[in-house]
N, C-alpha and C positions, 0 to 999 in steps of 0.2 A: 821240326823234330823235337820231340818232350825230353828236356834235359834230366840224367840221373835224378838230381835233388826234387822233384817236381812230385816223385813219389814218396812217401812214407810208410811208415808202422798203420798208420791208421785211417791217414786223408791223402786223396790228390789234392795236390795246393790249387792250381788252378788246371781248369779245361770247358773249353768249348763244343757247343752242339750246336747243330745245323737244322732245321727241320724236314729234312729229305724223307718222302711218304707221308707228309699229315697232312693235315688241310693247311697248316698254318705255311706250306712251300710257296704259296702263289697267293699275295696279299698285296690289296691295292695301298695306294699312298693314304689312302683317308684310313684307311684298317691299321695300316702302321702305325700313325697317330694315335688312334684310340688305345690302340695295346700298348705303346708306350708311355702313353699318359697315364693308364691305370695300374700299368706296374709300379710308375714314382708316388703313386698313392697309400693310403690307407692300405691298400690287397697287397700291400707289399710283405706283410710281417705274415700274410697268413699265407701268400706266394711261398716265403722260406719256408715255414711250417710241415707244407703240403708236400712239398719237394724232396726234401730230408726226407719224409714219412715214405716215399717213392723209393728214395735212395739206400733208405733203410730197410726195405721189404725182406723178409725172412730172419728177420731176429726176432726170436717168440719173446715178446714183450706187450706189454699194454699202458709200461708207466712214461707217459709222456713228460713229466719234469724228466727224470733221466734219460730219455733222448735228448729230448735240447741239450742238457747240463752238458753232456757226451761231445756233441756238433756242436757247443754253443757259436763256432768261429765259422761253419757254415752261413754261407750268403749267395746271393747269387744277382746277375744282372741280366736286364734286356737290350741287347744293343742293335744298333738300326745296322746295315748291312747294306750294298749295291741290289741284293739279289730280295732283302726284305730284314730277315732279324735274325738277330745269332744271341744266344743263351751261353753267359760267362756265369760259370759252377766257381766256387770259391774256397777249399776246404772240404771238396766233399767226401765222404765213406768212400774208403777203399775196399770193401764191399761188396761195393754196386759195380768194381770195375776187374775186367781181365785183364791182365797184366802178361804183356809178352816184352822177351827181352831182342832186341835188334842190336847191329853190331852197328858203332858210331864212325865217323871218317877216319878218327883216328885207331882204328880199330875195338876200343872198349864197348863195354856191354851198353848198354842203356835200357832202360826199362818205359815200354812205352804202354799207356791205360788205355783199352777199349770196352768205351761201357756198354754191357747187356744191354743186346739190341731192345729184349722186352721193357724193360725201366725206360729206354730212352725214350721208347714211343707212349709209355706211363708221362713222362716229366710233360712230354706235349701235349699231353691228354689235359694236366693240371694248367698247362701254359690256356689251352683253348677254350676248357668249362669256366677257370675262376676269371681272364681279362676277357677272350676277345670274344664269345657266347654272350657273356652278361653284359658286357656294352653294348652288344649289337641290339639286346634286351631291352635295353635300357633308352639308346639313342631312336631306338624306331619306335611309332606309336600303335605297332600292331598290336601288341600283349598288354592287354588290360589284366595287369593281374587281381586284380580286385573282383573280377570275374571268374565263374567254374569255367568257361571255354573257355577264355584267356589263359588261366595257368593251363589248361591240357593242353592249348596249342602250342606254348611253352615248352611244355615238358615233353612232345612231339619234335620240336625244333632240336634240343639239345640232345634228344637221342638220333635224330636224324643226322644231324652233323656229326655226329659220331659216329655214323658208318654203322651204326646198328641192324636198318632195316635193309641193308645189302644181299644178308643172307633168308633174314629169319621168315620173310613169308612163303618160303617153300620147306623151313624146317619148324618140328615141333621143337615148343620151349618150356623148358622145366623153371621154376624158379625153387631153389632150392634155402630156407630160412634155416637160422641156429647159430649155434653160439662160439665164439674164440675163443672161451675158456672151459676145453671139452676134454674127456678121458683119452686115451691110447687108444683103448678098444672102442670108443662110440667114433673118433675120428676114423679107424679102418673100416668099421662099419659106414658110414658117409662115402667110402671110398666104393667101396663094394655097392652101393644104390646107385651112386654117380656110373658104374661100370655100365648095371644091369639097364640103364635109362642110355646110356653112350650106345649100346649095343641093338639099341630099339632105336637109334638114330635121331634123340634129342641133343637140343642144345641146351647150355645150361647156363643160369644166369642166379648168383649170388651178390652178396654184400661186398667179395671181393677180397675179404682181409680172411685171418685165419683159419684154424679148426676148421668149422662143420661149413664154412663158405670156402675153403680151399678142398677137403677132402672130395667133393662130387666134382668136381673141374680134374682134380687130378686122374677120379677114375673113367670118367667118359673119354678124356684125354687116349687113356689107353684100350678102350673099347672102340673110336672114333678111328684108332689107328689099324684095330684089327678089320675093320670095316670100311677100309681106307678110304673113309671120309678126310678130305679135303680142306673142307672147308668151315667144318664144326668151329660153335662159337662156344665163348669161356667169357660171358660179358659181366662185370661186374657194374654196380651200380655203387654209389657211396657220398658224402658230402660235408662239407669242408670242418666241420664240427668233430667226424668220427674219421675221417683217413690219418689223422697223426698215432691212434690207438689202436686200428687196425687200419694199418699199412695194405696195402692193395699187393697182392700174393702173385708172383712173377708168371702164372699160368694165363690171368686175364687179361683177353683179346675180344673184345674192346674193353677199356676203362672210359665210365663218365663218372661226372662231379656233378651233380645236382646243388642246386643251390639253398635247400631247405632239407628236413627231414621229410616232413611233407610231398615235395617235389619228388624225393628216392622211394617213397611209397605209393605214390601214385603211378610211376616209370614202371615198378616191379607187376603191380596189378595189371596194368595196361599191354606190358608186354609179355609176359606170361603166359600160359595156356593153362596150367596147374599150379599147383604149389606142395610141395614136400617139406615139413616141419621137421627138423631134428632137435637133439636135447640144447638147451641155449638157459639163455638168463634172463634179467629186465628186457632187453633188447629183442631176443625171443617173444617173450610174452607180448610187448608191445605189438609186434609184430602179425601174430595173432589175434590180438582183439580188434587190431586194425579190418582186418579181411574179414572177420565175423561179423562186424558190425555195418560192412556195408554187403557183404551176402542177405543181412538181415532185411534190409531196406526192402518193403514190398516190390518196387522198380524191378530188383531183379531177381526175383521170385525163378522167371522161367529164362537165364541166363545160366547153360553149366561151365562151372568152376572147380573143379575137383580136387580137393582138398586134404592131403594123406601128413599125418604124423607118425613118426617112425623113428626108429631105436632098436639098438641092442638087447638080447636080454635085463644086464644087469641095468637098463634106462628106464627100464619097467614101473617102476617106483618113481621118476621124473612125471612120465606121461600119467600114470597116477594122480598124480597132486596136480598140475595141469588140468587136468581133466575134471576134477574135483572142485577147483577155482571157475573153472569156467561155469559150471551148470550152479554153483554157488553164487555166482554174478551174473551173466547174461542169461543162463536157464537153459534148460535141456533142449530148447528149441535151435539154439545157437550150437549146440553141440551135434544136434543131427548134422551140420553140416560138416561134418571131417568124419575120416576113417583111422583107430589106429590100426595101427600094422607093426607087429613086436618084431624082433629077430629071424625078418626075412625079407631079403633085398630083393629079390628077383619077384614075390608077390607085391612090394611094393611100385616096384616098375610097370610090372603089368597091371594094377589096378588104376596107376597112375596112366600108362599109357590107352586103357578102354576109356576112360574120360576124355582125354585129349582126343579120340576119334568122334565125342560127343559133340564135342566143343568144335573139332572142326565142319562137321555136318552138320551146325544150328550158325558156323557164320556163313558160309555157302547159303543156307537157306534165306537167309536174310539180307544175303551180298554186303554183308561186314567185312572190314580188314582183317585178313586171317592175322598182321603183323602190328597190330595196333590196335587194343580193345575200347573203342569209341562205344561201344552202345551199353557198358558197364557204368553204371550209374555212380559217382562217389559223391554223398552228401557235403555240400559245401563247411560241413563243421569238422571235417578230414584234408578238405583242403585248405583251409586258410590257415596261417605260418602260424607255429606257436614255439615261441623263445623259452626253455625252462630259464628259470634265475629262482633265486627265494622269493622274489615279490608275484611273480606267478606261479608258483606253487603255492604259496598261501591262499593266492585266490581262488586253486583250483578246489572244489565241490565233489567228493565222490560219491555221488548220490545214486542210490537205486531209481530206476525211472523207466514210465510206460513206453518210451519211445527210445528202444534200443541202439539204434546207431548214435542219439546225443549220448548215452550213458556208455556207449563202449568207447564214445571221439573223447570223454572226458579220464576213461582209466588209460587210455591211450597216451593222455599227457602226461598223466601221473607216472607212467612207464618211461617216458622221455625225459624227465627231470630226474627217475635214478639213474639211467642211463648218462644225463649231463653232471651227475653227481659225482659219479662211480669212474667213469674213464676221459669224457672231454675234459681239456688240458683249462678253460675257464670256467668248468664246474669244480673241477677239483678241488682250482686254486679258493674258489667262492667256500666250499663247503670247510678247507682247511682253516680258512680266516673267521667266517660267520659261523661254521657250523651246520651241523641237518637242518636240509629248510622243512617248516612247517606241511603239513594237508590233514584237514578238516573232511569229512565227511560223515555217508552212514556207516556207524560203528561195526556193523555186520561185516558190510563192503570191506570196510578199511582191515578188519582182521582177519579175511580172506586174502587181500592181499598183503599184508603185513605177514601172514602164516609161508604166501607162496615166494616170496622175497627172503626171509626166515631160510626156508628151505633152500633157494638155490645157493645161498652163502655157507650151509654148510657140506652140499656136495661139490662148492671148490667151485660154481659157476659165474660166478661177479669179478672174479679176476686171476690173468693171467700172473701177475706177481703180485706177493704181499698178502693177506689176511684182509677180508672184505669189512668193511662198518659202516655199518649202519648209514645212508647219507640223508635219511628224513626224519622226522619223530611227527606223532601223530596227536592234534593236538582237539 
């Protein structure tokens, strides 16, 4: 029984969780080992991090020093169990938990916490991607990551053990991209494409954390319901660099943790059937040049991907300048491949959804994975890890160049270092001490993207708190 004092104003002091429904219920003695050994490791500080970030979900925020500062007394432990491992929560947000009151032997009230069933199966999500996935990773010698199979077989495993492909080769899957620092009116809109795609009986698979990755979860949620779909999925993708900044939003069913950024964008292409662009920031953009530059790749000239950007009226002016950067850098050719689509959900849906009937009648024909896109081609300069810091942004080159996927894998980076500039919690702190890291390029390039970064900091899209600056200078 959870004694009165146990609750507060602000944290449960201590409480335990079980893993009842995850994979992690039924673990041999050699699994218990591993995951306890990698808890007392290094993955322990990014363990609390990630958890907090769980615990934390729905506080529209993005400044990760003032979470910690907030939790700084959060912690948490792995403890071994008769039955396998029990999770001792330490201080955590009262928040995350409902709070009912029972009446105690001696009659008094007492106040006992049950945490949201959705966070708890969240906290086991983080317990499974960051120990006992990446051990198993790591101790077996199947994943040559140094190789393009390797990571895809990789990046197959960890969504497979996530219970991903449970549903989705008999459901169509949206991937829906954009940004956590979005308007009123562009999140209802998000809401209303996410309906008119629920209603056409897609699934949808986001970033996971705010705005325009919450708003289409929330509206197929309620399309999904009129259509009493079951079994609709809300799978968020994300990795351990960006979940403290955007927290994973209590609609996603499944949550994974990918171990790179790389790894969450290669998961997004692969499982995918389309892709829906909404208004966003660096992280946006990156996002996008990602997928243009490997659409570009001759390989997959006669693979469809169908490809929609969309907005509200007053976003008009977003996809604008967007649109302008793109054919300004990669060239009009790179631009044939997307559609916009202004302030209309329901044409978005259905242009999105006649693609998806393209795409599933070209993997039939070829006896592809309708739930696992294997014969989509990604250049190995998209898959291998790249760490932003200042010493690799100075090295990065944004150079114009004949051979379009290196020149989109390299503004790719450049897009991930403001991204590690702007909201991860060790860019931050790098850019507050050091300052804007450096990038060298061609001059053209560079004030094409210096103009589209320019812009999204003045329409409020770089962050959810505080006044955006600057996190590079161009040198």
């Amino acid at each position: 029984m959870t004694r009165p004092d146990i609750v507060t104003e602000t944290s449960i002091r201590i409480f335990r969780l079980t893993p009842e429904n995850t994979c992690l219920e039924s673990l041999s003695p050699r699994e218990i080992d591993a995951l306890f050994e990698q808890s007392q490791k290094d993955a322990h500080q990014l363990l609390i991090r990630c958890v907090l970030a769980v615990l934390n979900s729905g506080e529209e925020t993005d400044d990760v020093k003032e979470m910690l500062a907030k939790h700084r007394d959060f912690d948490i432990d792995v403890a071994r169990t008769a039955g396998g491992i029990e999770l001792v929560l330490h201080q955590a947000p009262v928040n995350a938990f409902v709070i009912y009151e029972q009446k105690a032997a001696d009659g008094t009230l007492m106040k006992v916490p049950k945490l949201i069933e959705g966070l708890r199966q969240h906290v086991f999500a983080v317990i499974r991607d960051l120990l006992f996935i990446n051990s198993e990773i790591e101790r077996t010698a199947k994943f040559d990551l140094n190789s393009p199979d390797g990571i895809t077989d990789a990046v197959f495993l960890m969504l497979r053990n996530a219970g991903v492909f449970q549903k989705t080769g008999r459901h169509k899957v949206v991937v829906c991209f954009g940004g956590h620092a979005i308007s009123s009116t562009e999140y209802e809109y998000t809401k209303q494409v996410g309906y008119e795609c629920g209603i056409r009986l897609m699934d949808v698979v986001t970033g996971c954390g705010p705005g325009a990755m919450k708003g289409p979860m929330e509206g197929a949620a309620i399309a999904h319901a009129k259509q009493r779909v079951t079994d609709g999925r809300y799978i968020g993708i994300t990795e351990p660099g960006i979940i403290a900044s955007e927290a994973p939003n209590a609609i996603v069913n499944p949550l994974v943790i990918m171990p790179d950024i790389e790894k969450r964008l290669e998961a997004f292409v692969r499982l995918g059937h389309g892709i829906i662009i909404f208004p966003g920031g660096a992280g946006t953009a990156e996002e996008l040049v990602y997928i243009l530059g490997i659409l570009a790749h001759p390989r997959n000239a006669s693979i469809p991907f169908p490809l929609i950007l969309s907005g509200p009226a007053t976003s008009a002016p977003f996809f604008e300048q967007l649109d302008r950067f793109v054919r300004d850098t990669l060239g009009d050719g790179a631009a044939s491949q997307y559609q916009i689509i202004i302030d209309d959900p329901e044409k978005t849906a259905t242009a999105l959804n006649r693609g998806l009937l393209e795409v599933k009648a070209s993997r039939e024909s070829l006896a592809n994975s309708y739930y696992f896109n294997r014969s989509l081609y990604i250049p190995p300069v998209f898959q291998n890890s790249f760490t932003p810091s200042h010493a690799t942004g100075a090295e990065l080159t944004v150079t114009r160049s004949d051979d379009l996927p290196t020149f989109a894998a390299s503004l790719r980076r450049f897009f991930s270092c403001v991204v590690w500039g702007n909201v991860k919690p060790d860019g931050v702190a790098a850019v507050a001490q050091y300052g804007p890291f450096p990038v060298s390029g061609d001059p053209a390039v560079l004030k094409a993207v210096d103009d589209l970064i320019i812009a999204f900091g003045k329409q409020g899209r770089m962050r959810l708190v505080g006044a955006y600056t600057p996190v590079y200078r161009i040198v």
